[in-house]
N, C-alpha and C positions, 0 to 999 in steps of 0.2 A: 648528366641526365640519368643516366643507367645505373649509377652509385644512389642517386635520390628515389626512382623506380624499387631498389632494393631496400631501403630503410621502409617506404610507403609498407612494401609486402611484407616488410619483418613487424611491424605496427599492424598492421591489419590481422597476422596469426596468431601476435599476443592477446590483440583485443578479442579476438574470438576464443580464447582460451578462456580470457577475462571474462566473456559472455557465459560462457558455458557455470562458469561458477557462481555468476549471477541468477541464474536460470537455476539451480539446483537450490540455492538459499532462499531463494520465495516459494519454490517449490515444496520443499521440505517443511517452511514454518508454515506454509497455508496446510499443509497434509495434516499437521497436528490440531490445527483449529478445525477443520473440516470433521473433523471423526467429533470431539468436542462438540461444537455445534447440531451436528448430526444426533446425537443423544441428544442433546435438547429438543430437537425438533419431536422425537420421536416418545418422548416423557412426558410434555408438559404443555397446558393450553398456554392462547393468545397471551395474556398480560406478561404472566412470568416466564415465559418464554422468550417475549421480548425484552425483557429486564434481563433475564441470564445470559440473552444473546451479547445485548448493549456489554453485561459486566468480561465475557470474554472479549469480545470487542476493546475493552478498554484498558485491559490486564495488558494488551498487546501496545496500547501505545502511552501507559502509564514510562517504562525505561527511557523511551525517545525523548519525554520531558523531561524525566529526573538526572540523566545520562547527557543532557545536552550540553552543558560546559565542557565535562568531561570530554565526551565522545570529539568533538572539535576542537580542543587542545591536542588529543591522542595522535587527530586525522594529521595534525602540522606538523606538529613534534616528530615524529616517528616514521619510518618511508609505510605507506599506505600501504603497500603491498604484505606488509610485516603482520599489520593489523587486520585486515584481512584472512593470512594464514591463520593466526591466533584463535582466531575468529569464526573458523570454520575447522578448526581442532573441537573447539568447544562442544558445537554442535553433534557433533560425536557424540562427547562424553552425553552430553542431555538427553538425546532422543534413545539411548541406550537405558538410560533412566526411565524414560515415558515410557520404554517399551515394558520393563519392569512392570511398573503399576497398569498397564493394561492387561495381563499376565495374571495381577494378582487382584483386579477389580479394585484399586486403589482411586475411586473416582476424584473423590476431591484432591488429591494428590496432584493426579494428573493433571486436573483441572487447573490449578496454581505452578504444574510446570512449565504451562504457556507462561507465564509471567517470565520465569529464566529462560528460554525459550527468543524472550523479546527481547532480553536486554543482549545478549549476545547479537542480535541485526541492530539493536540502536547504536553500538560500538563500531558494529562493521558497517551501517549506513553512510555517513561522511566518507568513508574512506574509500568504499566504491566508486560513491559516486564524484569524488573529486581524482581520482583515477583515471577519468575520459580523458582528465584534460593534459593530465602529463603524460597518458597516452598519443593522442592524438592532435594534443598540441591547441592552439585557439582557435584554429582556422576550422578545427573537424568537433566543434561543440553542439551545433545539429543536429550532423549527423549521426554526432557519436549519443548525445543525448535518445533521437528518433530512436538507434538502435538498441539501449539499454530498456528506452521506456516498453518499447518493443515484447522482448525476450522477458520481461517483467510479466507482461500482463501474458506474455503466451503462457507461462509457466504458471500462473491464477485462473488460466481459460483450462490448460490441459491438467493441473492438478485439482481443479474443482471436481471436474468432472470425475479423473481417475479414480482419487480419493473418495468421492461419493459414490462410485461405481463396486470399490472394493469393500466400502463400508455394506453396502444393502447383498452382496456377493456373499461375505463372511456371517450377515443376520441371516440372511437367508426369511424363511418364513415363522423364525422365531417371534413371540409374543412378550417380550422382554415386559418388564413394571418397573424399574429399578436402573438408574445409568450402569451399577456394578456390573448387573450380567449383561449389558450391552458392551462395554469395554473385556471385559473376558472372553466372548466370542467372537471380537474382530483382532483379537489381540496380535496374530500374525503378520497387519501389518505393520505394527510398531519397525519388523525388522525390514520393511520396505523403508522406511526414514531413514535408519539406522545403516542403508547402505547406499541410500540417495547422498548421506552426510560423509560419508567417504569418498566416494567421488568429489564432491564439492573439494573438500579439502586436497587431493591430488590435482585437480583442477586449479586450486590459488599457486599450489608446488609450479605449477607452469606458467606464471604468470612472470611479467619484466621485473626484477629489482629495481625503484627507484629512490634514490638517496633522500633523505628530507634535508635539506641545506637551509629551509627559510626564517624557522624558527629557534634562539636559544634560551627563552626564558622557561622558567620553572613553574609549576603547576603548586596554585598556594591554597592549601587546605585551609585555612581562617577566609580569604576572598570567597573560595569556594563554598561552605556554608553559609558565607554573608550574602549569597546571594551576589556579589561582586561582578565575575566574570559573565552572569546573564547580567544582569544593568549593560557592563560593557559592550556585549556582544548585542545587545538589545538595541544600544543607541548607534552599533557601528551599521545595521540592518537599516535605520530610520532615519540615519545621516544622509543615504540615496538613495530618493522618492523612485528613481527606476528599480532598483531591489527591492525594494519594499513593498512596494504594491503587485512588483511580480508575484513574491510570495505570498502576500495578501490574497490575490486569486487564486494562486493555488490552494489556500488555503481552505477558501471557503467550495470548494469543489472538492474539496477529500474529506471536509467536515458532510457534507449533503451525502456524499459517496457513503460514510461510515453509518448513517441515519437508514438508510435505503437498505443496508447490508442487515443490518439490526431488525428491522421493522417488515421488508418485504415477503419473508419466510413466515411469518404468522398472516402477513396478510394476506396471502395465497393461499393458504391452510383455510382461512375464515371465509374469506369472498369468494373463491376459486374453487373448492374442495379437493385441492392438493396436497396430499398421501403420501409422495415420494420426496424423500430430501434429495433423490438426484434428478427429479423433476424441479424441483425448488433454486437448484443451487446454480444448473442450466439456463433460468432464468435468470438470476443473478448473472452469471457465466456469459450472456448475450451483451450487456455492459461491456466486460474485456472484450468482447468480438470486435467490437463498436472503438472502442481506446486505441483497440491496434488499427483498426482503417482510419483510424482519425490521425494515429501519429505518425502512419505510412504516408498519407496524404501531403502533411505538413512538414516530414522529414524529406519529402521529395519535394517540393515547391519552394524548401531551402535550404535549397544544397551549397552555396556559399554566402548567406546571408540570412537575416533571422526576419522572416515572415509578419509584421507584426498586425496584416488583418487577419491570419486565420485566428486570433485572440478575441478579436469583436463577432467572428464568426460564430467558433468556437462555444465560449461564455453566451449568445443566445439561441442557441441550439442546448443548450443544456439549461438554460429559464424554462424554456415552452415545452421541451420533456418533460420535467420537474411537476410541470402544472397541469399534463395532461394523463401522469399517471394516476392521481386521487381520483379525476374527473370520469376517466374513461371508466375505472371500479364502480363509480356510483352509479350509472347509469343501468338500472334495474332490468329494460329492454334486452338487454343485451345477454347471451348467453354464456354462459361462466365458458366454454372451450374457447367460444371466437374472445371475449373481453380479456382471456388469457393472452390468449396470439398478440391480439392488439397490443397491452401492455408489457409483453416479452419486443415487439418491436417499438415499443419507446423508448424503451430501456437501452434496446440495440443504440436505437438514434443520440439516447442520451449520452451514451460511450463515443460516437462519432467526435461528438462535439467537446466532448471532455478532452481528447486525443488533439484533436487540430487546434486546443488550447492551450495545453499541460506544454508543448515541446518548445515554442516561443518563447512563454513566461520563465520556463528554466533557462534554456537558449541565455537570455536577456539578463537573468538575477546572473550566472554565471558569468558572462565577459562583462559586465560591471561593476564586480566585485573585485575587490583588489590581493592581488598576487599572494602574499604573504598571509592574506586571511580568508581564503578561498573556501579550508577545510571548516571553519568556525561558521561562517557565511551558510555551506551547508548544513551545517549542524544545526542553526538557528533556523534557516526553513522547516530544516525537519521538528523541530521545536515547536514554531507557529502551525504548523499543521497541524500536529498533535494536540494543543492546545485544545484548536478548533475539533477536532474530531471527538474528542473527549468529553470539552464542553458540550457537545450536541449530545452524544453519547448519556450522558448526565441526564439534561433535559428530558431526553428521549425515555429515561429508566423513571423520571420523576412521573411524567405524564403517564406512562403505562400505568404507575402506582397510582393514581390519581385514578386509574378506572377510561382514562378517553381509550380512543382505539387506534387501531393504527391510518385508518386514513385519514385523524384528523392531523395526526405525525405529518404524515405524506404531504400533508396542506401546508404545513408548519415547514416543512421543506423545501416546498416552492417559495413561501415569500423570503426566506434568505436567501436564494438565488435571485430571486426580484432585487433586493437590499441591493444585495453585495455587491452583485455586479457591476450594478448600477455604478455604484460608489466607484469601484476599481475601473472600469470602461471609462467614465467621465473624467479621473484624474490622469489616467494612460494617457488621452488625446490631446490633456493639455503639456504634459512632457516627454512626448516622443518626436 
């Protein structure tokens, strides 16, 4: 009993270690979008503004689709933990880079090193995240899930903010025209990445070695352009309707998520008359408030078993958010300060409910994936997600161009939560 108390505690120091490095890798890549972003907000009106957003937006999850055979072959093959370090070597070498071009007003530069930037987390995404589980084993997939999903979004709540904080810090009351001299005056924090990405990396140095034994087949460059191992990995996803439409849910909730991320910064700007991107970004920011009490909730209500009504809860708590954030803008009555409030607390509520959803659905696609294909299994959610995000992302930059605005965006995002869920709720009840 006292020998198993002792492995528990040695599991639970690594995983906190593991946490810590998880917690600095979203931290670090949202710090480079954030400044990014942040020059956009500050350059450029409503249309192309939402277009530039959607295209950084989408640089970021362009690697997670291209990288997804890969990235899932790597996770098996290889002890995770390997990939990982590698992983967060990289990071280094790049943010040392982006600090350069902020240094030298290299904006488009910079701009396309979010792209390397992403493909370094689509490589280390599977591997994380299939990590929990030869950490903690099957039985602690919950909770170890609740906790990762956790320290994710705190690390998207407190680097929103920081990063926006040190962005309008280092502008100060400069009158910038140009992204150049905007990147040249906050240039400084480049070397806050640059030392957040060292840590990170001594942080994996502390992490358990564990052996990959599951896998010994070889990675075939001809399948691999043929498209081959996605077909595979596509039909191994589709094979079982409980992983599949787990990920299907998540999917179309991080597609909505990436639409709202894109669109809500100019639509505050337009409706709201909001000035500040760390005004802006706080609002966004109130979503992860929301994500994390949603998946505190739902990591606590199953703690050895996988919850599966906070999923129906969940998914319509994030329909009626979705559709009361257009609505609540339109209403003319209403005072751009309080119609703010309002719609910063939908947004909260919307996070709630994304939270008491996301932890289940993974929960669920994870212990009914099978042993030997766990890491590919994640890779392919991260795949279908991306897809969707991108695809919206897309849409989303077509319509701008197109001249609509962004609350009819915001409308267009409600009825695919209307859709989807619909679809995904109704075939959950009939195989769970």
């Amino acid at each position: 009993m006292q020998e198993n108390q002792e492995i528990d505690k040695g599991r639970g120091l690594i995983f906190s270690i593991y946490l810590v490095a998880v917690f600095l890798n979203a931290f670090v890549d949202l710090g480079h979008k954030i400044i990014i972003q942040n020059t956009i907000f500050m350059i450029y009106g409503e249309q192309q503004q939402i277009i530039l957003t959607a295209i950084v937006n989408a640089m970021i999850l362009v690697p997670f689709i291209l990288l997804f055979s890969v990235s899932g072959y790597l996770s098996d093959k290889f002890a995770k933990t390997r990939i990982m370090r590698y992983s967060a070597f990289s990071a280094v070498l790049i943010t040392l880079a982006i600090t350069y071009c902020y240094y030298h007003g290299l904006y488009q530069i910079a701009f396309g090193f979010t792209l390397l930037l992403a493909t370094q987390s689509a490589i280390y995404s599977p591997a994380k995240m299939g990590y929990i589980k030869e950490c903690l084993s099957k039985a602690g997939l919950s909770r170890g899930n609740a906790f990762h999903s956790s320290v994710v979004l705190i690390a998207i709540l407190m680097g929103t903010v920081f990063f926006s904080y040190l962005f309008e810090a280092y502008l100060g009351a400069m009158q910038a025209t140009t992204p150049e001299e905007i990147l040249m005056k906050i240039a400084p924090v480049g070397w806050v990445l640059v030392g957040l990405s060292i840590v990170e990396f001594l942080a994996t140095l502390g992490t358990r070695f564990y052996p990959a034994k599951l896998i010994t087949t070889q990675l075939s460059f001809t399948k691999l352009v043929s498209f081959k191992y996605l077909t595979n990995n596509f039909k191994a996803m589709r094979s079982n309707e409980i992983v599949w439409y787990s990920i299907l849910g998540t999917a179309i909730f991080w597609g909505m998520s990436q639409n709202l991320v894109a669109v809500i910064p100019a639509h505050a700007k337009v409706n709201f008359g909001v000035e500040s991107p760390l005004m802006v970004n706080a609002m966004l920011a109130s979503s992860v408030v929301g994500i994390m009490i949603g998946a505190f909730l739902s990591g606590r209500k199953s703690l050895n078993f996988i919850r599966i009504n906070n999923i129906y809860t969940g998914s319509i708590m994030i329909t009626v958010c979705a559709i009361l954030v257009p609505v609540i803008s339109s209403l003319n009555f209403i005072p751009n300060s309080t119609a703010l409030i309002l719609v910063t607390s939908v947004i909260l509520l919307f996070g709630v409910g994304a939270g008491m959803m996301i932890i289940p659905l993974n929960a669920l696609m994870q212990a009914h994936s099978p042993e030997d294909r766990l890491g590919s299994m994640l890779a392919g959610k991260n795949w279908l997600q991306n897809i969707a995000m991108i695809s919206l992302l897309i849409f989303t930059m077509f319509l701008a161009s197109q001249n609509f605005g962004s609350e009819f965006i915001l409308y267009f995002n409600a009825f695919i939560a209307v859709v989807g869920f619909g679809i995904v709720l109704k075939k959950l009840k009939t195989i769970l």
